[in-house]
LOMILO-264902 format. One record per atom (N, C-alpha, C): x, y, z. Coordinates in pm, whole numbers, plus 50000, padded with zeros to 5 digits. Layout:
N
XYZ;...
end
This chain:
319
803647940039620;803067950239708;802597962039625;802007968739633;800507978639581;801237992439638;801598003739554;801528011439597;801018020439727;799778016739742;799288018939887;799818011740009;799988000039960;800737990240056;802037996940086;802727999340003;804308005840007;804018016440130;803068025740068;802948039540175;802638035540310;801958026040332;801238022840438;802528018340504;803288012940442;804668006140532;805838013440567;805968022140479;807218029940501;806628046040563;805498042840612;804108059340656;805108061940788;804928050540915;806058055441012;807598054641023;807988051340892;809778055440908;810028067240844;808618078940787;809108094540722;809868098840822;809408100440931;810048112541038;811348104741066;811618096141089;813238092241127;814088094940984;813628086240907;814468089140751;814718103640711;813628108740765;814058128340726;815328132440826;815058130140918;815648132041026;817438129241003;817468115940951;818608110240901;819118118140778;818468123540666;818918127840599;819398141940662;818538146440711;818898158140780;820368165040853;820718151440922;822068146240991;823028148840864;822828140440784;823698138540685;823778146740570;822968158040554;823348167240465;823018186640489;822638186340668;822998199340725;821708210640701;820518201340572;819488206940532;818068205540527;817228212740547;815568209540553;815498203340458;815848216140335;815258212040179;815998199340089;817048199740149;818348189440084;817588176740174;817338173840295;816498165240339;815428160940298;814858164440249;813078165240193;813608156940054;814328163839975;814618161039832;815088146939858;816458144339930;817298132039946;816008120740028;814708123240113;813948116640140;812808113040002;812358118839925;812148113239803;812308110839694;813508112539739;814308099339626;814528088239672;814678087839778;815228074239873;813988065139825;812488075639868;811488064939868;811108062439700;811158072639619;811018060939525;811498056939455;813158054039505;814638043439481;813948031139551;813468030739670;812858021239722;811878013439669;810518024139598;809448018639524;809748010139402;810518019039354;810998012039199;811917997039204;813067996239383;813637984439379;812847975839457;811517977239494;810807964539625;811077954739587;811217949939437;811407938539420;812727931139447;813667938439458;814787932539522;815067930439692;814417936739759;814307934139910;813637919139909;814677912039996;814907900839991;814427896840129;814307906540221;814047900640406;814857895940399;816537902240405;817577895740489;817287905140603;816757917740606;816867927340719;816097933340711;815647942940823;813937948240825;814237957940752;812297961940718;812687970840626;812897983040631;812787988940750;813597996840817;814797999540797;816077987940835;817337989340786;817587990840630;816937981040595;816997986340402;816577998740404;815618005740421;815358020140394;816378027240439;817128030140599;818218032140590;819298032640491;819578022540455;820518024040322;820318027840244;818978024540167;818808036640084;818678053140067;818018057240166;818448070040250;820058074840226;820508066940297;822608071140327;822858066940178;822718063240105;823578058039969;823108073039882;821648075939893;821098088539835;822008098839898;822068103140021;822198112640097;823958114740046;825178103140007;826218102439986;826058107539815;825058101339748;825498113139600;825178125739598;824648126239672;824198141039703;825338151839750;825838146639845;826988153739927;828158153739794;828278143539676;829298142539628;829168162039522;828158166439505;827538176739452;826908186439458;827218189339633;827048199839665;827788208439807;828158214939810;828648224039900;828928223240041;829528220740121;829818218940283;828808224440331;827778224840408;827198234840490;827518238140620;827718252240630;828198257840755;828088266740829;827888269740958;827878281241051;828978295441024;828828300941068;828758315141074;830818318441116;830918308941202;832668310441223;832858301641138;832368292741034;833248285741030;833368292540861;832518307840793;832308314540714;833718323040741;833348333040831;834818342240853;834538344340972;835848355941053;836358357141144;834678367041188;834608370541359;834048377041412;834238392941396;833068403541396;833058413541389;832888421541502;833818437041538;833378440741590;832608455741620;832988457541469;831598470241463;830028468641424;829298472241469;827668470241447;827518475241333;828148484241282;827398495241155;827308485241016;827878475841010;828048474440876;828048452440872;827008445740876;826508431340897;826878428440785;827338435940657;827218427340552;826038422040444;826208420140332;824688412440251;824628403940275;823718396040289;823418378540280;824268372540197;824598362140244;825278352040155;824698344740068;823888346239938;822978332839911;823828323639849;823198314739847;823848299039799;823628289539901;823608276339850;823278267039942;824538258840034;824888274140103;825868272540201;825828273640387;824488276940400;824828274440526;823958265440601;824228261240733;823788250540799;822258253140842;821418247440795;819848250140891;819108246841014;818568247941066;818008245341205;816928230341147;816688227141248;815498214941232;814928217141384;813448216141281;812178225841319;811508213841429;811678204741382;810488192441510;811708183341615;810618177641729;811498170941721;811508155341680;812718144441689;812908138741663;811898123441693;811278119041624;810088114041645;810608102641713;809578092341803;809588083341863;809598068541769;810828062841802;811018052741707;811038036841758;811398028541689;811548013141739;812438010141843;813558015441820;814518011341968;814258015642056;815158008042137;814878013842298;815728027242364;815028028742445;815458041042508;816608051842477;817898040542549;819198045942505;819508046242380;819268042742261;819338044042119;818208056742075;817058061342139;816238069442154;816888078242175;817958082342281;818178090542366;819398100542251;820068086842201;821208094742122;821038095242034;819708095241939;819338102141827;818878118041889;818268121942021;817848135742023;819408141242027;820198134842103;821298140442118;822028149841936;821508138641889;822438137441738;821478147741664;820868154741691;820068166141592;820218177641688;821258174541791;821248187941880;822558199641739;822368211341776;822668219941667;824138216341647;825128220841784;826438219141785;827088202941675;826408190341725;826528182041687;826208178441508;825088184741502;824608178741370;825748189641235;825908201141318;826938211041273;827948203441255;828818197641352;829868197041317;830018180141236;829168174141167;828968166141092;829348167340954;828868181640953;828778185440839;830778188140761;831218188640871;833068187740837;833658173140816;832868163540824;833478151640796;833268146840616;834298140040573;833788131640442;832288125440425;831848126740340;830628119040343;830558101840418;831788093140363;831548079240417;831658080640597;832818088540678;832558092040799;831308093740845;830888107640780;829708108340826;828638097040825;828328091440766;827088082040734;827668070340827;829178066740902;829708057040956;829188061941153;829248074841137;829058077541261;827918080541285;827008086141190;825498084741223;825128070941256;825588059441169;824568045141155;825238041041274;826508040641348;827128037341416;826648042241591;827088054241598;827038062041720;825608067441774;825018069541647;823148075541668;821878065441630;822378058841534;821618046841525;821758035641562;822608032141628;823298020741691;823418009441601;823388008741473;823997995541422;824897994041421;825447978841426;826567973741470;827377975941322;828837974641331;829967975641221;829877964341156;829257957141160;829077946841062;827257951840935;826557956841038;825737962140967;826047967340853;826847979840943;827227995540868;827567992240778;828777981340755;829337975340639;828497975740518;827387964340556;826747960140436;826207969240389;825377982440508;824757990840429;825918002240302;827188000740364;827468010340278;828498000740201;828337990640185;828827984440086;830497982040094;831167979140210;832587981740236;832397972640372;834277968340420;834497960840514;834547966040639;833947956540730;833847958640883;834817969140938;836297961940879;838087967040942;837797985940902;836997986540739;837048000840704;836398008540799;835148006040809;834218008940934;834868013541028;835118001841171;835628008141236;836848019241259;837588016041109;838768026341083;837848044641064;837298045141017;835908053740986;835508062841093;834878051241163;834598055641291;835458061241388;836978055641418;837538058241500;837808076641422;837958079641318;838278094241272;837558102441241;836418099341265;835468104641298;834628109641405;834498100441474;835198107141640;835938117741711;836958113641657;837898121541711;837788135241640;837318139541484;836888150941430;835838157541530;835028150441525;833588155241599;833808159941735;834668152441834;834628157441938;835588170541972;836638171941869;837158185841840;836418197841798;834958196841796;834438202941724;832778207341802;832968197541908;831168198741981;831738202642122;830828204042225;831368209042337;830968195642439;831818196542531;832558180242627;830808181342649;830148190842664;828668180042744;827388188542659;827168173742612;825728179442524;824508188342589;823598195142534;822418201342540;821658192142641;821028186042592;820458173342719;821058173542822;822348171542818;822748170442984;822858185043037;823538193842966;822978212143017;821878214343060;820768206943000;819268212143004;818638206243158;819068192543145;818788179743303;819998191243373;820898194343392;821318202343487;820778213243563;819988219443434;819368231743506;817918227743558;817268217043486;816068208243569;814778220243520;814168212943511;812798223443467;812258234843504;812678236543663;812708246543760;813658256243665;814668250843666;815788262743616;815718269843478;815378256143367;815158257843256;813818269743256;812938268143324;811718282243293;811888292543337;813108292843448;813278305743528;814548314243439;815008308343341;816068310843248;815428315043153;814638305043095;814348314742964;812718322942974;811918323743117;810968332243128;811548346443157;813228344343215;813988359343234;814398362143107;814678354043000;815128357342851;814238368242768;812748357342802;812088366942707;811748377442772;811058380342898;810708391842946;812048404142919;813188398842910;814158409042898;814188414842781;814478407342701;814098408742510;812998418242483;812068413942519;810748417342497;810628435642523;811518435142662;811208450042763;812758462842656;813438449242604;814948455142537;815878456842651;815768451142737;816848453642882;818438442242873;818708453542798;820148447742759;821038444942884;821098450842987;821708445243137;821498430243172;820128432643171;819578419943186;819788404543165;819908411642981;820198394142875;821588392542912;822598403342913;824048399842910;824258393043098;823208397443138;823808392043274;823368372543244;822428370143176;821858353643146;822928345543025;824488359742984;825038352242884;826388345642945;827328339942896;828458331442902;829408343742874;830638342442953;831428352142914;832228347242785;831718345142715;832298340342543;831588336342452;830078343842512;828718339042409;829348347142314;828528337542169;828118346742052;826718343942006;826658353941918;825688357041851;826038355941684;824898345241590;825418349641488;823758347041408;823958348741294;822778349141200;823128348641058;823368339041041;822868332140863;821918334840839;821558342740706;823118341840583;823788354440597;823898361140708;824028373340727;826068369740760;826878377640683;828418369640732;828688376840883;828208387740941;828438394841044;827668383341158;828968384941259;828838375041412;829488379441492;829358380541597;830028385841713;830538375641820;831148377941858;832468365441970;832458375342106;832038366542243;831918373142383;831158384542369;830868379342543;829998392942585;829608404842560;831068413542586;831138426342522;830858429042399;830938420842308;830338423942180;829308419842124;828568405642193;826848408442199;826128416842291;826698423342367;825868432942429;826108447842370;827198451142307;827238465042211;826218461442120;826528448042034;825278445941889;823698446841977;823288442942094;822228443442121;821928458742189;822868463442204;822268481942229;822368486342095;823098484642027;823018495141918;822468489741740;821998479741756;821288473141625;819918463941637;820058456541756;818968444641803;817658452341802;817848461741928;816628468641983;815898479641885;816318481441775;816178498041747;814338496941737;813808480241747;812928483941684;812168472141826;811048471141843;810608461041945;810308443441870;810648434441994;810328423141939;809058417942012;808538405541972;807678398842025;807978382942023;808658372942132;809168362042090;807838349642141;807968336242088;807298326542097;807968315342071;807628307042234;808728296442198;808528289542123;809478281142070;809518269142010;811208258541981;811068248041997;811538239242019;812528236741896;814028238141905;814468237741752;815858229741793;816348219641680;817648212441720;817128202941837;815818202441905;816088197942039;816288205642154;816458219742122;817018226442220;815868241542234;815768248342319;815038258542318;815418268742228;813988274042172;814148281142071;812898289642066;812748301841977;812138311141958;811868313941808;810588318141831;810208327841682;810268343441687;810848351141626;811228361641720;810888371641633;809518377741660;809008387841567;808878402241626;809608414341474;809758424041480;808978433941427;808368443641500;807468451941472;808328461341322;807258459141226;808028463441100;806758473841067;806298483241086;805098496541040;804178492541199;802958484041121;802078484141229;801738467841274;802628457741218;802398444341272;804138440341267;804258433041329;804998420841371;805248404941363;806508411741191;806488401941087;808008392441180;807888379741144;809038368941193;810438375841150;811348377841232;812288381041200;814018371641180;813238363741261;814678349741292;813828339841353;814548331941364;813908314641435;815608315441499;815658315941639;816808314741735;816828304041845;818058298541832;818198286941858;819018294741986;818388286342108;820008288642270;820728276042282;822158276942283;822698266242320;823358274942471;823258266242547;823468266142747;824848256542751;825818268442865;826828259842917;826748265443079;826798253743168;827088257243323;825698268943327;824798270643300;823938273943349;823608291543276;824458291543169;824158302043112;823658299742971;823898314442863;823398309742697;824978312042682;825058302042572;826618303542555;826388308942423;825248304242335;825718310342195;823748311942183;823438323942082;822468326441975;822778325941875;821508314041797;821998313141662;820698317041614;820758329041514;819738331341506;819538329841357;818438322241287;818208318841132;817758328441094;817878335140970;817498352340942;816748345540801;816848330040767;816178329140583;815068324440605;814358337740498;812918338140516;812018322740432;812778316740390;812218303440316;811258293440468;812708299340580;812598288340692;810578289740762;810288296840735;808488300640808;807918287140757;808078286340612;807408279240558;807698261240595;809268260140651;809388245640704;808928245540835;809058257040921;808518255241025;807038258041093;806378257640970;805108257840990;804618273341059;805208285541054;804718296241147;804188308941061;803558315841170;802798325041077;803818336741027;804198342940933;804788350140904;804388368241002;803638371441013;802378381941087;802818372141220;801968377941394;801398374841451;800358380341452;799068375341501;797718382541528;797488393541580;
end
């Protein structure tokens, strides 16, 4: 097969394979990197793909086998509690944290693939924020057992071969992995929050979000929050825990200056570009992610690293 040939074949498995890496190592850029290498670990071995399995699933493995040396050499990535405890004075957020320590948002969504529906369904699930977050606390072989397992639906005999170990380990894998994850995500995913509130609800929620934001009507947003929302912003270590203390940070730090937000779609879940009048234009200030419980925002996560414009394709300025 011909180089062009290669591209031409592996052209519609980029967006899932990113996607996968994505899962499995908490990062845009750590994704991107661990996706080309995969492919030309792939180019360089074609000659050993044998068509025992599509080539789909082989790319898979190569993907997760990359994505596992990777993890062996670099850093947990993580949210904002799971950095330090919550703050509750405004005056003082802290410096940025740099290092390639915290968890990133993912900017598209999850592209339309070969399986059917319900295997469709629990890959959007599996790039929802809470979830792909708390991935990031498992061992590397877990992780890659419960992605191929629970989000990609291959069977434990698959999983095996791809990661080179027995069925019995697998499901041993899986079962503790599980049980990590669900200590760690909330009993009902984004999707089903979102089908709860139904499209009706979903626009009448967040068309009251932004108009509130927008006007700075802090009554307003805290009345659309969870009584135990937070608010946090990587790489920034300052986060706030309940109501009362995202609604002090949003009177006395949020507003000082006006925003201008524009949706967009992040994790799967509703999201914003949220630009702040800085002199005489209105430069991007965060990419904020809502996660919804029972019909409220339970948490803002708001991305503060300026690298992120450039993965998510947005203008730094608005017009």
């Amino acid at each position: 097969m011909r180089e062009v040939e290669f591209g031409e074949a592996v052209a519609g498995y980029r967006g899932e394979l990113k996607a996968h890496c994505y899962r499995m190592l908490g990062s845009l850029q750590d994704a991107e990197d661990a996706l080309q290498e995969s492919l030309l670990n792939a180019w360089r071995g074609l000659s050993g793909f044998e068509g025992r399995s599509s080539l789909r699933t082989w790319l898979y493995r190569i993907c997760t086998n990359t994505c596992l040396r990777m993890l062996a050499r670099r850093p947990m990535r993580m949210l904002s509690p799971d950095y330090g405890p919550s703050r509750e004075s405004t005056s003082d957020l802290g410096e940025p944290v740099s290092g390639p320590i915290w968890f990133e948002p993912w900017p598209d969504d999850v592209p339309a693939e070969e399986p059917g529906p319900a295997v469709r369904y629990a890959q959007r699930e599996g790039i929802e924020l809470a979830f792909a977050a708390a991935l990031q606390h498992l061992p590397g072989t877990q992780r890659a057992v419960l992605i191929l397992r629970d989000v990609l639906a291959y069977s434990a005999a698959e999983t095996a071969e791809m990661l080179d170990t027995t069925t019995a380990s697998v499901n041993s894998a899986l079962q503790r992995a599980r049980k990590s994850v669900q200590e760690r995500v909330p009993m009902v995913s984004q999707r089903a929050e979102l089908a709860a509130l139904g499209e009706s609800g979903q626009r009448q929620l967040l068309e009251s979000f932004v108009a509130a934001w927008e006007r700075a009507d802090v009554d307003t947003l805290v009345s659309l929050l969870a009584q135990d929302a937070k608010f946090t912003m990587p790489p920034l270590p300052a986060w706030f825990d309940g109501r009362a203390a995202v609604a002090r940070f949003f009177r006395e730090r949020v507003f000082a200056t006006p925003w201008r937000l524009r949706p967009r779609e992040v994790n799967g879940q509703p999201g914003f570009a949220c630009y702040q009048l800085q002199g005489e234009e209105f430069r991007l200030g965060s990419i904020t992610v809502l996660s919804f419980r029972d019909g409220k925002v339970a948490q803002l996560s708001a991305f503060l690293d300026p690298e992120l414009p450039v993965w998510f394709g947005l203008p730094k300025d608005l017009d």
